[in-house]
Backbone as JSON Lines, residues from 0, in Angstrom:
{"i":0,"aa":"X","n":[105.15,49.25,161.37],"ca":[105.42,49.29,159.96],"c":[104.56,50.35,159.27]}
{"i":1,"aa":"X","n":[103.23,51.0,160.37],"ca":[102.58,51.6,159.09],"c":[103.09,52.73,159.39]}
{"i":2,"aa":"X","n":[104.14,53.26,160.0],"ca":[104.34,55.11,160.42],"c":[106.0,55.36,159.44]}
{"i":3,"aa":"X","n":[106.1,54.04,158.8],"ca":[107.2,54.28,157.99],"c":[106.68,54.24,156.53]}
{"i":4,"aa":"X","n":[105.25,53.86,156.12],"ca":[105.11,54.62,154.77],"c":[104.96,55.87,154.9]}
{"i":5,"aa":"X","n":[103.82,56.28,155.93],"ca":[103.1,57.59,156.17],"c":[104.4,58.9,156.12]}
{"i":6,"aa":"X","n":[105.61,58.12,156.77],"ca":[107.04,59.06,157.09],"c":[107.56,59.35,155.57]}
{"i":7,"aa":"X","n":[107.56,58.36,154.84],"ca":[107.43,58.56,153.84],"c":[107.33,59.2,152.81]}
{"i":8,"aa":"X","n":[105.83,59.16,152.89],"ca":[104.76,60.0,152.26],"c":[104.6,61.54,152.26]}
{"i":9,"aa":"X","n":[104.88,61.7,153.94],"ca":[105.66,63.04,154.38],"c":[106.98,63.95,153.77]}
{"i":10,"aa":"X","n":[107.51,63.08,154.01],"ca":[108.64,62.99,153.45],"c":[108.89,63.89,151.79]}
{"i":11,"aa":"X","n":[108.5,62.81,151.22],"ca":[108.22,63.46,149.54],"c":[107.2,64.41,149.4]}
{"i":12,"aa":"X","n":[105.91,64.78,150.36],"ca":[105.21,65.87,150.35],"c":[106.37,66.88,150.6]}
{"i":13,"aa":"X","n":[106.96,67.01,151.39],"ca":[108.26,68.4,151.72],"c":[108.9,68.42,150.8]}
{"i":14,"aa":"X","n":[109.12,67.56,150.16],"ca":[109.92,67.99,149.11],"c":[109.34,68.21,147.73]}
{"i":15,"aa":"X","n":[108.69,67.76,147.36],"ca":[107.99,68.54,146.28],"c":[107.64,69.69,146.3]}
{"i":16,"aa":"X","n":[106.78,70.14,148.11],"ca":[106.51,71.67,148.05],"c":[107.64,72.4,148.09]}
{"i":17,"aa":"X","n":[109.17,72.38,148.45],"ca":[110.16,72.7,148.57],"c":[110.61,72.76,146.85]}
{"i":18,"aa":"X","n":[110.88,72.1,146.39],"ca":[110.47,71.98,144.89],"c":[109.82,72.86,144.11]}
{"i":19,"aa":"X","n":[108.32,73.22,144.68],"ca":[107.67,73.69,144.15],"c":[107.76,75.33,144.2]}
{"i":20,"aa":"X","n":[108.07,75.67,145.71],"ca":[108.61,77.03,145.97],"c":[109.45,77.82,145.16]}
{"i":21,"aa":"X","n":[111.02,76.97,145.46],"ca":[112.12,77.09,144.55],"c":[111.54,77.39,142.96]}
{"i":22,"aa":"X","n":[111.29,76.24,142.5],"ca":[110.76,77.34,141.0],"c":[110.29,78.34,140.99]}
{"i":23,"aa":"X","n":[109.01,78.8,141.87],"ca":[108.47,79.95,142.02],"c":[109.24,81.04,141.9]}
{"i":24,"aa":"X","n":[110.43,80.92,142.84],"ca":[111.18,81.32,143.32],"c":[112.13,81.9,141.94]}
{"i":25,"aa":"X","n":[112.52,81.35,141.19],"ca":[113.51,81.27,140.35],"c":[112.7,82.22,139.01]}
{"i":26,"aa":"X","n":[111.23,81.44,139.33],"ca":[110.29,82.09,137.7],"c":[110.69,83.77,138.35]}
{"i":27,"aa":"X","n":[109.81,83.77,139.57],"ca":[109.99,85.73,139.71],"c":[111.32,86.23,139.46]}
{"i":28,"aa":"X","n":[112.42,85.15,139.93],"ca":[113.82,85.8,139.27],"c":[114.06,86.26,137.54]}
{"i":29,"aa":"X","n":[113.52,85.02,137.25],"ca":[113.7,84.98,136.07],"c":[113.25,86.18,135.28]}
{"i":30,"aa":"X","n":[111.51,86.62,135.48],"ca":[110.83,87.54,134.9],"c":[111.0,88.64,135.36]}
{"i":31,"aa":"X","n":[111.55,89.02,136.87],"ca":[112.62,90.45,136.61],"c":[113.65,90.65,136.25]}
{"i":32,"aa":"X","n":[114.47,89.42,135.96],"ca":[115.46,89.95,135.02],"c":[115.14,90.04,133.52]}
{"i":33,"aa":"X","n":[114.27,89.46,133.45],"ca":[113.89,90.02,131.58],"c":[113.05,91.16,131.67]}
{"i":34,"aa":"X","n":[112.62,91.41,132.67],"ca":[112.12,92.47,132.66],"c":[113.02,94.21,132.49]}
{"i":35,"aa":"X","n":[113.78,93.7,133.4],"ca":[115.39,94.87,133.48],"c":[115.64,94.56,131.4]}
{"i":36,"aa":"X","n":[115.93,93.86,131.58],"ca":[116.94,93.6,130.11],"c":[115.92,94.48,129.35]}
{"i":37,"aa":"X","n":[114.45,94.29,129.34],"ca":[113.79,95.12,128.32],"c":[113.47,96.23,128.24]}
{"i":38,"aa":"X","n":[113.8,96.94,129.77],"ca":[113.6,98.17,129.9],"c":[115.26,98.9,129.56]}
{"i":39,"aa":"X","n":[116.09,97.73,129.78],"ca":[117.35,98.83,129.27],"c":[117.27,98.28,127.63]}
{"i":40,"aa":"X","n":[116.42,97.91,127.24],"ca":[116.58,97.8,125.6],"c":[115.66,98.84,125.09]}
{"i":41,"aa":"X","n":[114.44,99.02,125.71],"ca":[113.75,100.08,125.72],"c":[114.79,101.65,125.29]}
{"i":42,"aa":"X","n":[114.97,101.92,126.49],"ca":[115.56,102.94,126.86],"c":[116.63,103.46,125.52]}
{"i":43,"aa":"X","n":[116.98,102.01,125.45],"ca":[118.18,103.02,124.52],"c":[117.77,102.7,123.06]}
{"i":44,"aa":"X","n":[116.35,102.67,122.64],"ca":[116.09,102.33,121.42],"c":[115.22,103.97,121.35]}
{"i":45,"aa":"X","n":[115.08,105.26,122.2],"ca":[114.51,106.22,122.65],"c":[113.15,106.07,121.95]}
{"i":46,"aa":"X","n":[112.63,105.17,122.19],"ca":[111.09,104.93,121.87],"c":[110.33,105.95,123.11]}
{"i":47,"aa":"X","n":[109.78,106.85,122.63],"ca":[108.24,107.3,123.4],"c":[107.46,106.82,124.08]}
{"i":48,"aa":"X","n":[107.61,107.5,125.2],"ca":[106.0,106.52,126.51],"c":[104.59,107.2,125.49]}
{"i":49,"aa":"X","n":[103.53,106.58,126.51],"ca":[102.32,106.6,126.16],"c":[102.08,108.15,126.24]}
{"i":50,"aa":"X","n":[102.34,108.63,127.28],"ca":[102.05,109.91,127.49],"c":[102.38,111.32,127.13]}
{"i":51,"aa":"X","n":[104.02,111.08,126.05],"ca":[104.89,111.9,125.5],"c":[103.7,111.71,124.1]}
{"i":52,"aa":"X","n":[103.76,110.67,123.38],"ca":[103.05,110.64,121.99],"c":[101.8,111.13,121.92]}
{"i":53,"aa":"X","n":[100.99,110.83,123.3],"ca":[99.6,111.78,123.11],"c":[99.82,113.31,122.94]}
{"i":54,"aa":"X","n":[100.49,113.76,124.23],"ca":[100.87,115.17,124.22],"c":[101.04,115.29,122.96]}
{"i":55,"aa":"X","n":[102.4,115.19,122.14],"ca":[102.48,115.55,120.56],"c":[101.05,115.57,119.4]}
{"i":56,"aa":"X","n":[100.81,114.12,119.39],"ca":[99.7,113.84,118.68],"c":[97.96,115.2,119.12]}
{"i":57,"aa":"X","n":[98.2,115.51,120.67],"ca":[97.26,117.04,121.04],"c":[97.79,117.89,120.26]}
{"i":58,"aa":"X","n":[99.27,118.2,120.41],"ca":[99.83,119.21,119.91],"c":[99.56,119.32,118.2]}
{"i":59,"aa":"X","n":[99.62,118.38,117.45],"ca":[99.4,117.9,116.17],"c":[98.13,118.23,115.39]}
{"i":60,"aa":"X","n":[97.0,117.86,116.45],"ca":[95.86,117.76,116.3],"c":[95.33,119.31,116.3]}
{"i":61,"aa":"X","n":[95.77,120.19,117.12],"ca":[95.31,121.92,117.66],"c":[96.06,122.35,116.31]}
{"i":62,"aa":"X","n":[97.12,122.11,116.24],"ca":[97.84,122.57,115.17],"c":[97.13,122.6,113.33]}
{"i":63,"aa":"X","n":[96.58,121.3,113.42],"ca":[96.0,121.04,112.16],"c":[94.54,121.74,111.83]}
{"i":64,"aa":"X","n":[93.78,121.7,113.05],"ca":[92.48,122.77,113.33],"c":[92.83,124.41,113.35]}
{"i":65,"aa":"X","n":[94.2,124.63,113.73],"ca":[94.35,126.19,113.63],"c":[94.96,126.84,111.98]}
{"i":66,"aa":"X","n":[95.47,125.56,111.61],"ca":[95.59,125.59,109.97],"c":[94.8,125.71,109.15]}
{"i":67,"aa":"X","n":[93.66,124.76,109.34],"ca":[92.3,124.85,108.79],"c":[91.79,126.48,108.82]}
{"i":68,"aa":"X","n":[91.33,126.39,110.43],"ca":[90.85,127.67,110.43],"c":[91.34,129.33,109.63]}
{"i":69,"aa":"X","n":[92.96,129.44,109.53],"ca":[93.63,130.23,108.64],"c":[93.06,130.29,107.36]}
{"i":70,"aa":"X","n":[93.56,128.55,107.08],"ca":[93.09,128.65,105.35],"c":[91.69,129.12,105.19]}
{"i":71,"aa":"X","n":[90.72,129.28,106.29],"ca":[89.59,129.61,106.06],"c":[89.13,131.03,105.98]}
{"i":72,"aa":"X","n":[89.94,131.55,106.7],"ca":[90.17,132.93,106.98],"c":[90.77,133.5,106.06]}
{"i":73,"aa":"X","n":[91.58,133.07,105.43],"ca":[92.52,133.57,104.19],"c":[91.42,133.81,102.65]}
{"i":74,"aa":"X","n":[90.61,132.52,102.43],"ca":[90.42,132.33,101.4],"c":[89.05,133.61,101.66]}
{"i":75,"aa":"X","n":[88.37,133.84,102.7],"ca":[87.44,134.41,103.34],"c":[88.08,135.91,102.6]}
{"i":76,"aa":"X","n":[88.93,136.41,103.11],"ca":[89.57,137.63,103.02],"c":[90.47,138.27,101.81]}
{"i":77,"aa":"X","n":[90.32,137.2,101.12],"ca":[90.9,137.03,99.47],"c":[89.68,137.1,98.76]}
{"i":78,"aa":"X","n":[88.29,136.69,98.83],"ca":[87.32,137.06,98.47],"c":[86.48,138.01,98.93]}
{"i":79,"aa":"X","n":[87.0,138.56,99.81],"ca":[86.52,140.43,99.64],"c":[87.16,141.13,98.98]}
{"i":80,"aa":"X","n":[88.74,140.75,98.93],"ca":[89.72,141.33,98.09],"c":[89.36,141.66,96.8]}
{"i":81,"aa":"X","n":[88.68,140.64,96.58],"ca":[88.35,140.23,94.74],"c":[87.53,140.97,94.57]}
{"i":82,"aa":"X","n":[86.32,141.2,95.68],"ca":[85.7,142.08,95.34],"c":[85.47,143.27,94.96]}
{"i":83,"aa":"X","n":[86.52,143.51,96.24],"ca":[86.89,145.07,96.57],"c":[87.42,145.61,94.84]}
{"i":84,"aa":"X","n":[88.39,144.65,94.44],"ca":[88.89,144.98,93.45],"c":[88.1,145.16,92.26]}
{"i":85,"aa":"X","n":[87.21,144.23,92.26],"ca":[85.96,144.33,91.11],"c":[85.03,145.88,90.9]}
{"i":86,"aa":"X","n":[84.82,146.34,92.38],"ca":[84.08,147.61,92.49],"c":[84.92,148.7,91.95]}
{"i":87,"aa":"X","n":[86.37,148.62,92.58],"ca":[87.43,149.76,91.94],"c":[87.49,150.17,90.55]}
């Protein structure tokens, strides 16, 4: 009588871990397919990777320092102008 609880006991251990697999099983299904779904929602919403927006934002950044530097150069060379003109 006692190898028919223990069989048992066995018994419902296999199946719970069997149980327990299967979900496993189903979650990784689950979270690559939402995973797909968000990358084709991604995609066609043409949102920017990480690495496109830096590039720009470099590009942005050189751009705004070489502006500076002009206006500096300009206003630089407009006041010799003034001068020049003052001596004439």
């Amino acid at each position: 009588m006692s190898a028919s609880p223990n069989r048992f006991f066995d018994d419902m251990s296999r199946l719970f871990n069997d149980a327990a697999g299967a979900a496993r099983s189903l979650g990784r299904e689950a979270e690559a397919a939402i995973k797909t779904q968000v990358e084709r929602l991604l995609a066609n919403m043409d949102i920017v990777n990480r690495e496109e927006f830096e590039a720009v934002r470099d590009m942005a950044v050189a751009a705004r320092n070489a502006n500076d530097a002009l206006e500096r150069r300009i206003a630089e060379l407009e006041a010799k102008l003034a001068e020049t003109e003052k001596k004439s």
